[in-house]
C-alpha positions as CSV (number, residue, x, y, z in Angstrom):
1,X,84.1,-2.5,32.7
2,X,81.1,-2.6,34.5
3,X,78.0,-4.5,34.5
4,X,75.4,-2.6,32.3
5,X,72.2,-5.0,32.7
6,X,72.5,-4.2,36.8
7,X,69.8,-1.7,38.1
8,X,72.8,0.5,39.8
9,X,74.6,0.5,36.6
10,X,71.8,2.2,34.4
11,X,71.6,5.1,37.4
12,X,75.0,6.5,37.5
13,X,74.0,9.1,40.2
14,X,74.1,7.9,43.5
15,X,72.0,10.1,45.3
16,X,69.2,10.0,43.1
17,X,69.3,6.6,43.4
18,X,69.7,6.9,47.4
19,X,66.3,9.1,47.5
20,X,64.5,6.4,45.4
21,X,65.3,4.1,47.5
22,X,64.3,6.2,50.4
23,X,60.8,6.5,48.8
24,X,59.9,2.9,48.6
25,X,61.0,2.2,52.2
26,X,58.4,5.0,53.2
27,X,55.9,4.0,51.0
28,X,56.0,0.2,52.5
29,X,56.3,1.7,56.1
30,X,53.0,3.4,55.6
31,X,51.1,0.5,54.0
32,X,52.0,-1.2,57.2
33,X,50.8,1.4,59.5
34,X,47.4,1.5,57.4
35,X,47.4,-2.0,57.3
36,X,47.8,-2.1,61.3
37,X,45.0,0.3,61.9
38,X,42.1,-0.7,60.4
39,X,41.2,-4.5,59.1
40,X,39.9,-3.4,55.9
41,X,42.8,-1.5,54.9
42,X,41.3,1.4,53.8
43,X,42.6,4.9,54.1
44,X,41.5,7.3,56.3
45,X,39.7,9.7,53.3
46,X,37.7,6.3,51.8
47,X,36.7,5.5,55.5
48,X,34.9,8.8,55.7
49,X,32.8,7.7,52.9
50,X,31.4,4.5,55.1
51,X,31.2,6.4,58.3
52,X,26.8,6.5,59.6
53,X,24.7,9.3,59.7
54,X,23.7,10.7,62.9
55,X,20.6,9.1,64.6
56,X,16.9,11.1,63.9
57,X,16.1,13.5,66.7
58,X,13.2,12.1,68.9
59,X,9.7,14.0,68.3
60,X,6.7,13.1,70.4
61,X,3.7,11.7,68.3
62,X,1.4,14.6,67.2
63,X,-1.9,14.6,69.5
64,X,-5.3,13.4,68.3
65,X,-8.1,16.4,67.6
66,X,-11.7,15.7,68.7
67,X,-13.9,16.2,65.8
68,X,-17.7,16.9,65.8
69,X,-19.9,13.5,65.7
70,X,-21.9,13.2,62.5
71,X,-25.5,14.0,62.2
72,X,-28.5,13.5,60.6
73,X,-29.6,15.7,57.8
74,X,-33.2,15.6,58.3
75,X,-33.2,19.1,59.8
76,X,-31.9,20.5,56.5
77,X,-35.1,18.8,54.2
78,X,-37.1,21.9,54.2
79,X,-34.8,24.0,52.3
80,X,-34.8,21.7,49.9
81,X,-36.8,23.2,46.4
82,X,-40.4,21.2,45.9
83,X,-41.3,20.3,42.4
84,X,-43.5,23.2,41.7
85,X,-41.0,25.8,42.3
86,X,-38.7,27.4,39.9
87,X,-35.4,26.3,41.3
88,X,-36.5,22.6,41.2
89,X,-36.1,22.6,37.3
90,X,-33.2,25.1,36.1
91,X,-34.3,26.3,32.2
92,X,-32.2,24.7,29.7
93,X,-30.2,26.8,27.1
94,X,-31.1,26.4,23.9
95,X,-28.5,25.2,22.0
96,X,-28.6,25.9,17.9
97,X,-28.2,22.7,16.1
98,X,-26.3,22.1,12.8
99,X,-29.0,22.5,10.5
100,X,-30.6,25.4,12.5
101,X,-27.0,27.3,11.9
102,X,-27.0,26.6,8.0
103,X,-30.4,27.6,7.8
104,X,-29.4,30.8,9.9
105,X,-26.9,32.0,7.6
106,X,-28.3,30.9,4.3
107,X,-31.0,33.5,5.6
108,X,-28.6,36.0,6.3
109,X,-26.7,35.8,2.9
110,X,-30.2,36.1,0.8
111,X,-31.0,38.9,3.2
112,X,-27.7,40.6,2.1
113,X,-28.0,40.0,-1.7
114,X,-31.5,40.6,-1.3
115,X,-30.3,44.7,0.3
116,X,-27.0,44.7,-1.7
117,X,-29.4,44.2,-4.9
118,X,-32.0,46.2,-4.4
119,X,-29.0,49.4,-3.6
120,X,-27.7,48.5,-7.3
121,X,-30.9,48.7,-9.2
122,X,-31.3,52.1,-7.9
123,X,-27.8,52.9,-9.7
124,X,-28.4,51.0,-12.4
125,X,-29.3,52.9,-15.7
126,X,-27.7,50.7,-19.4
127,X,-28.8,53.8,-21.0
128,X,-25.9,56.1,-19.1
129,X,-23.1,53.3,-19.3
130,X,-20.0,54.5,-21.0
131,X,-19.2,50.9,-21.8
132,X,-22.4,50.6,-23.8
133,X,-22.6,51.9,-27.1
134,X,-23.8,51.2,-30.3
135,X,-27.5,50.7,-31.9
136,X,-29.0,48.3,-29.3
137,X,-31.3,46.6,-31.7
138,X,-28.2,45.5,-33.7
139,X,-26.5,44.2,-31.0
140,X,-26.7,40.3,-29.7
141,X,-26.5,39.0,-26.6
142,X,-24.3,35.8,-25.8
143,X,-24.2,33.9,-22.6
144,X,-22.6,30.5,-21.2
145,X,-19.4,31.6,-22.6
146,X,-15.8,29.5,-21.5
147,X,-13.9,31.5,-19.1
148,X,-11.0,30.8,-21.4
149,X,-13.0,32.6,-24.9
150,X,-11.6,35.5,-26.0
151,X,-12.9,38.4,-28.2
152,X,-11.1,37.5,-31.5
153,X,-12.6,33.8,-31.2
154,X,-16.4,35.0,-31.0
155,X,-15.6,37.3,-33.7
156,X,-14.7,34.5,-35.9
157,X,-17.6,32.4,-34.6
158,X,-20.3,35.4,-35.3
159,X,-18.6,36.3,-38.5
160,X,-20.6,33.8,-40.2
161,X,-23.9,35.5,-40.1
162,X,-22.7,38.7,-41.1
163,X,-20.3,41.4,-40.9
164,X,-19.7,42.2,-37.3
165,X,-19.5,46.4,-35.7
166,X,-17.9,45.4,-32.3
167,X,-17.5,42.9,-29.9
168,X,-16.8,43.1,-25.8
169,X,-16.6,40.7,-23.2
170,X,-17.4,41.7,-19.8
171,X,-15.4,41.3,-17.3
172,X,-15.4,41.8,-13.2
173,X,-14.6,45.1,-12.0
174,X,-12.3,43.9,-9.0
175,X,-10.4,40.9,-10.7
176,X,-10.6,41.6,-14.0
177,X,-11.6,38.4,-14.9
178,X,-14.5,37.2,-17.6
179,X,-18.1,36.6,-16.3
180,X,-18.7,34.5,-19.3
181,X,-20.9,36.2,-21.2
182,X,-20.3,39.0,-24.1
183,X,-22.5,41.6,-26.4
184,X,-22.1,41.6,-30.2
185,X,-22.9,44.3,-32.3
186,X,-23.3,43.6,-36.3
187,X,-23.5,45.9,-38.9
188,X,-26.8,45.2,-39.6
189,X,-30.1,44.3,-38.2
190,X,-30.8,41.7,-40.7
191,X,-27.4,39.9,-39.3
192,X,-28.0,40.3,-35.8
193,X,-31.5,38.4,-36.4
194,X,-30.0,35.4,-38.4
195,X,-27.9,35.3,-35.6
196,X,-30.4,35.4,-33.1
197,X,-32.2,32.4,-35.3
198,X,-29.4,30.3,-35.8
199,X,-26.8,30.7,-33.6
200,X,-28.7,29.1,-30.1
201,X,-26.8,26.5,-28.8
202,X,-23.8,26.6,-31.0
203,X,-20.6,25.1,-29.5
204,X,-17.6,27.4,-28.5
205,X,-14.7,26.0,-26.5
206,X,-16.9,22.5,-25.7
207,X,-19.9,25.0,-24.2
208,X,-23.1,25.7,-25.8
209,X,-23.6,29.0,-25.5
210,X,-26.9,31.1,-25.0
211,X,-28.0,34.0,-27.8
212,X,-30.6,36.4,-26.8
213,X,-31.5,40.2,-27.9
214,X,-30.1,43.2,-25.8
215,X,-32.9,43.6,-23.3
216,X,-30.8,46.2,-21.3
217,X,-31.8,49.3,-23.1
218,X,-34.9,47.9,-25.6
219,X,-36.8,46.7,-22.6
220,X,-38.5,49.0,-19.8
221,X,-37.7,48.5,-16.5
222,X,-35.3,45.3,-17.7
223,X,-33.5,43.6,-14.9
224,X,-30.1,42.1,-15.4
225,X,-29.5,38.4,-13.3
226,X,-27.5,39.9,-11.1
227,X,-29.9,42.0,-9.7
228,X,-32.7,39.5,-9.4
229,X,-34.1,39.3,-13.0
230,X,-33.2,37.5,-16.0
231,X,-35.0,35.0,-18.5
232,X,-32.6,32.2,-17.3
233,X,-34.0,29.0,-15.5
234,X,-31.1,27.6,-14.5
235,X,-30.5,28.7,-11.1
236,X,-34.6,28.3,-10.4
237,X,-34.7,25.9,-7.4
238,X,-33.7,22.4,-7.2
239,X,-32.7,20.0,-10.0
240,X,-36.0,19.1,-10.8
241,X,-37.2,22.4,-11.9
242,X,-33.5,23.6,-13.3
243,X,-33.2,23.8,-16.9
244,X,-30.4,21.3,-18.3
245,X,-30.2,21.4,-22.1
246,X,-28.4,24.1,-23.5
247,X,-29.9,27.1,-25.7
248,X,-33.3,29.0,-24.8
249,X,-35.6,27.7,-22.9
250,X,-38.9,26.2,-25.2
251,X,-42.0,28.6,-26.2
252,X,-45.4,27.1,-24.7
253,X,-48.3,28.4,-26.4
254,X,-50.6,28.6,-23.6
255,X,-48.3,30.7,-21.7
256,X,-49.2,34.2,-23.6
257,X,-45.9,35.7,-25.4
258,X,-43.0,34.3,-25.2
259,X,-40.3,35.2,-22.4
260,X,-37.4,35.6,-25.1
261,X,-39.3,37.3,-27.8
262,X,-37.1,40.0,-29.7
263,X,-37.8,43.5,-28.5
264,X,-40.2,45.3,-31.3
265,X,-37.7,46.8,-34.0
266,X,-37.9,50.8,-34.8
267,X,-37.7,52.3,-38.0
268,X,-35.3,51.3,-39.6
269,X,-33.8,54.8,-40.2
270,X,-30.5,54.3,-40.0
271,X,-29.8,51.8,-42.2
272,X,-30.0,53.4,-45.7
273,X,-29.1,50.2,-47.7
274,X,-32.4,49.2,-47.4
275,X,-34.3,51.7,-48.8
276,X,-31.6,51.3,-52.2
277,X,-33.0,49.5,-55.3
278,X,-33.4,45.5,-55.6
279,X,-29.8,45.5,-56.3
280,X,-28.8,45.7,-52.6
281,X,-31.0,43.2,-52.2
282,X,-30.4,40.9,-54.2
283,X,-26.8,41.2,-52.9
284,X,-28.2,40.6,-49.1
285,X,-29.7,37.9,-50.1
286,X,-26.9,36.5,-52.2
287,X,-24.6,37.0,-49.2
288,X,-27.3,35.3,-46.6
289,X,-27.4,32.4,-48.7
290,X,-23.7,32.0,-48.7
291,X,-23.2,32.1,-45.1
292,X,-26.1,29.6,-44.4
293,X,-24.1,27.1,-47.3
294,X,-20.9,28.1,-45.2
295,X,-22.9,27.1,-42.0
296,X,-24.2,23.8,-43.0
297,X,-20.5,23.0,-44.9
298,X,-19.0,23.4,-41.6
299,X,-21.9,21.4,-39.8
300,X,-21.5,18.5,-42.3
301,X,-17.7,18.5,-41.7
302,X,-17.9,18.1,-38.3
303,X,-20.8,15.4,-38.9
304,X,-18.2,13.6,-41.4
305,X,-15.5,13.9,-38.9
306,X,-17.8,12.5,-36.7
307,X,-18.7,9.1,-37.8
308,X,-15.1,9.1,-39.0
309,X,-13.7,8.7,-35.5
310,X,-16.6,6.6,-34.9
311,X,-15.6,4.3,-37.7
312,X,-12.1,4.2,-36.2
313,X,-13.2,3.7,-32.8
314,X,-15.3,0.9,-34.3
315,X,-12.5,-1.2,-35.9
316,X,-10.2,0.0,-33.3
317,X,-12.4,-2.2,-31.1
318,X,-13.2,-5.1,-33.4
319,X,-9.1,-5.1,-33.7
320,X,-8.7,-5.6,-30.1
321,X,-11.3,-8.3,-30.1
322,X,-9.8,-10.0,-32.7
323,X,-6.7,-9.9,-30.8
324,X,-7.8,-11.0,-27.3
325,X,-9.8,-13.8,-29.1
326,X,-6.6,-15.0,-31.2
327,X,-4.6,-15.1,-27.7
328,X,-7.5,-16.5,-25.4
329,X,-7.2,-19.3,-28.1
330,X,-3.6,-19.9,-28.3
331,X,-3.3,-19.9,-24.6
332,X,-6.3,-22.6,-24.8
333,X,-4.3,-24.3,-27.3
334,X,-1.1,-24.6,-24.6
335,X,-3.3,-25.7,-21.9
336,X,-4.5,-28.5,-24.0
337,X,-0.9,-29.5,-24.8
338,X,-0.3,-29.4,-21.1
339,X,-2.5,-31.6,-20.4
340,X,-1.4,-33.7,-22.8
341,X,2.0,-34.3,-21.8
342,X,1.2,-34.5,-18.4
343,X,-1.4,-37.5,-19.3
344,X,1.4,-38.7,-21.9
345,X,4.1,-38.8,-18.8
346,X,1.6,-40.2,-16.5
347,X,0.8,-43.3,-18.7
348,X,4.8,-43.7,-18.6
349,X,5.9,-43.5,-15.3
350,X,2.6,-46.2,-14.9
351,X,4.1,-48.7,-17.8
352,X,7.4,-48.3,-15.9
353,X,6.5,-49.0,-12.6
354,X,4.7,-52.0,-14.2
355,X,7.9,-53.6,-16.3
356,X,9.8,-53.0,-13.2
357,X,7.3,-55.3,-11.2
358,X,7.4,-57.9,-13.6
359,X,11.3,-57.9,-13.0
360,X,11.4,-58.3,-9.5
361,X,8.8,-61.2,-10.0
362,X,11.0,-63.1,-12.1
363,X,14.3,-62.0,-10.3
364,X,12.6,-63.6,-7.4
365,X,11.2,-66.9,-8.8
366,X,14.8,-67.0,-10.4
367,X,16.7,-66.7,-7.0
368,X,14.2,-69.5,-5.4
369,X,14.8,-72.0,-8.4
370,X,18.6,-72.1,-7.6
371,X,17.7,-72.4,-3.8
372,X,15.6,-75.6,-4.9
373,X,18.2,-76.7,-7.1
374,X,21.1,-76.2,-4.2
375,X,18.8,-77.9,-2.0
376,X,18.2,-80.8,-3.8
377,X,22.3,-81.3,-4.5
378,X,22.9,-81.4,-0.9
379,X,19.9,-84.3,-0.1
């Protein structure tokens, strides 16, 4: 049996092993040859890579041009532009500054409203609106409204003075959206004026609102805000002269009638009731009285809530005083302790200190006794 770790033994085909062989012999012959032409051993392909470029081709130096000398320019001084001529100073461009432009189109915009106004007073005519109905000298006028009040809620409000015909609340054309103020026609004329009287400056969803008369169709040539009338003063000028407080604005004397005066009533033709006997009346009045009492119950109920919550608000505070005042004085009281205990360790750590000096003293006048003593043995 043969050897099976020997390199001919694993092979058992001679001629491949024969052209292996053959291989490596070539392989080695070559490396020599390389190795024989060139010192670094390199091949011939990598050499290629090292080899220079070819020299730059030889140009002759580009020739010098002769230029023109430099001159004076004295001879050019008369074109020049004296002061007094127009080309000495060019015209500057005006140039329209901030405030100019604001100004600019603030003019512009009243100039519009101003046109766009004046176009809509020629079309406007109450008397022809489809939306308008009802006896005009019944109906109320209310203002300053929340742009979240609905019709059913100034109903209820209004309700108080009397029985109430119809209510509507304008709104814009385009969006559909309230303008915030409403018309409110009663059943009566006697209604509509307590109404008028009493219900200035009464509070509907946190706004005071504004009451006034119909003025549309009772007075001539009336003038809605919108196209540049009105009683209202505040949107006057500046906030000096603006109007503030809510309701109408105050009646001076000296000023002849009254801006906001009721229109002058007709005959009151169409409201039969009144010409009945005094039992109809005494029934108005019966009914007046009990919507005033109604009125001022519901005033002093919100006066009562009133300085109720003020009450609260009142110990609420005096509570939280209290309470800040108890815990400013027992964290006082800690920092006193503090202290305390801090002095109290202080004073200990100085008596300690102290004892343990009076040891060492005698310690030491201990140790040089028995020195003395030794000494004296040995003399």
């Amino acid at each position: 049996m043969g050897d099976y770790g020997d390199v001919f033994m694993r092979n058992k085909d001679a001629a491949a092993q024969a052209r292996t062989k053959a291989q490596n012999r070539a392989t080695v012959l070559q490396l020599k040859l390389i190795g024989q032409s060139h010192p670094t051993g390199l091949t011939s392909n990598l050499l290629k890579l090292f080899e220079p470029r070819p020299p730059l081709e030889f140009k002759p130096p580009p020739e010098k041009r002769k230029l023109p000398s430099y001159t004076g320019m004295g001879q050019f001084v008369n074109n020049f532009a004296e002061p007094g001529d127009p080309e000495y100073a060019p015209p500057v461009p005006e140039v329209e500054t901030p405030t100019e432009r604001r100004a600019r189109i603030h003019r512009l915009r009243v100039e519009k409203g101003a046109q766009k106004a004046a176009e809509d007073l020629e079309k406007y005519d109450p008397s022809k609106d489809p939306n308008m109905s009802g006896d005009p000298y019944k109906t109320l006028f209310v203002a300053r409204l929340s742009y979240e009040t609905t019709e059913h809620k100034i109903k209820r409000e209004f309700e108080a003075y009397g029985p109430i015909k119809r209510v509507r609340l304008v709104n814009d054309k385009n969006t559909n959206k309230p303008r915030g103020y409403a018309f409110v026609e009663y059943m009566h004329t006697r209604d509509m004026k307590a109404a008028y009287k009493q219900a200035d400056g009464r509070k509907i969803d946190n706004r005071r609102v504004l009451v006034d008369v119909e003025r549309g169709r009772t007075v001539p040539n009336w003038r809605p805000r919108r196209l540049g009338g009105g009683l209202g003063s505040t949107r006057v000028g500046g906030e000096e002269v603006n109007q503030k407080y809510s309701g109408r604005e105050p009646q001076l004397l000296s000023a002849g009638p009254p801006r906001s005066e009721e229109p002058k009533i007709r005959e009151e033709r169409y409201d039969d009731r009144e010409r009945d006997g005094d039992r109809e009346r005494k029934d108005r009045e019966r009914d007046r009285e009990r919507s005033r009492e109604r009125s001022h119950e519901r005033s002093r109920g919100r006066d009562r809530d009133r300085d109720r919550d003020r009450d609260h608000e009142v110990d609420r505070d005096r509570e939280v005083r209290e309470h800040d005042r108890h815990y400013r004085e027992r964290d006082r009281d800690r920092e006193r302790d503090r202290d305390r205990e801090r002095d109290r360790d202080r004073d200990r750590g100085r008596d300690r200190d102290r004892y343990r000096g009076r040891d060492r003293e005698r310690e030491r006048e201990h140790v040089e006794r028995s020195h003395s003593r030794d000494y004296e043995r040995e003399i």
